[in-house]
N, C-alpha and C positions, 0 to 999 in steps of 0.2 A: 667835518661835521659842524653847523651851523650851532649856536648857542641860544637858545628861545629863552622867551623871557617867559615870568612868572604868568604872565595873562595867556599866552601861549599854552602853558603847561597847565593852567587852571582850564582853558578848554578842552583840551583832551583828557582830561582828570573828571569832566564835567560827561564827556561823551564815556567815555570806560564805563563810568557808573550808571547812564543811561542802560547800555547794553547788558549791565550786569543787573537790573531790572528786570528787562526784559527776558534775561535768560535764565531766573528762577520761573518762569511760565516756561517757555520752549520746554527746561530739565521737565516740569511736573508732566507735559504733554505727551515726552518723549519714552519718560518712564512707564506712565501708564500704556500708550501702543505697544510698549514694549512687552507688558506682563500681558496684555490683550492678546498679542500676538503667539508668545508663549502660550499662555495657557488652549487658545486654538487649534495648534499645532498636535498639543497633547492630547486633547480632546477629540482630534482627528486618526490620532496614531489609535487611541485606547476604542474608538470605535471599528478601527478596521480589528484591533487584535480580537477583539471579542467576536468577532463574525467569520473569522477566518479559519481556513481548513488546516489540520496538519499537526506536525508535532511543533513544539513553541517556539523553537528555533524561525522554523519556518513561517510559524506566524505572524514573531517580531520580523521577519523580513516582508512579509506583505504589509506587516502597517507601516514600517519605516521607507518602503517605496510608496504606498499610497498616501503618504503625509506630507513628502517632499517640500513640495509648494509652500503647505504652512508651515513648515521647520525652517526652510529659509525665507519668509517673510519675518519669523522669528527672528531669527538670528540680524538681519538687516533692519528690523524693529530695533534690537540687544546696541549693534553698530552704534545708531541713529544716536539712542540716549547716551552711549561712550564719550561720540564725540561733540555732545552736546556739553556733558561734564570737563570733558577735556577743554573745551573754549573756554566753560567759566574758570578754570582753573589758571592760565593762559590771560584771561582778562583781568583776575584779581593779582595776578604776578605782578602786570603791566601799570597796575592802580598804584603797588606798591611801590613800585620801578619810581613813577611819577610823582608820588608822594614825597619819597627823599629826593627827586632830581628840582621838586618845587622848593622845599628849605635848602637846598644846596644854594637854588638862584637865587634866593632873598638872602643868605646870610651873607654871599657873595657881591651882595648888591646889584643885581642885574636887573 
């Protein structure tokens, strides 16, 4: 492994935080298609329940087959925002990674 010097590690300390910017928009984006999509989903399910024939068993089973679609656009909305959070979590590790590998190279004289 190659040993970077301070200006090195201030640019990708420089880019991290860039991303980490930009990825409280993606999370707020992500979060809300998310609940959009949820809440459609439901909205879709509680329309067929209400119109459907039979006893409730059978009912929840026609709106949970006729909802499909939006339950799993839900669920891949739910996905989306995960691993959205998951990146910034992942990007803020990497900040802190970098942060002590920068005072490491300055105390070190590099």
């Amino acid at each position: 492994m190659q040993t970077r010097t301070p200006d090195q590690i201030l640019a990708e300390i420089a880019t991290a935080r860039h991303q980490l910017e930009r990825g409280s928009d993606a999370l707020y984006e992500a979060e809300l298609a998310a609940e959009r999509a949820e809440d459609a989903a439901q909205l879709a399910f509680d329309k067929v329940l209400m119109t459907a024939d039979g006893s409730i068993p059978e009912k929840q089973a026609q709106a949970r087959s006729a909802s499909v679609t939006e339950r799993d656009e839900g669920f891949v909305a739910r996905a989306t925002y995960n691993r959205v959070r998951a990146k910034i979590r992942a990007l803020e590790a990497a900040l802190m990674s970098l942060q002590a590998e920068l005072k490491w190279a300055r105390e070190a004289g590099a």
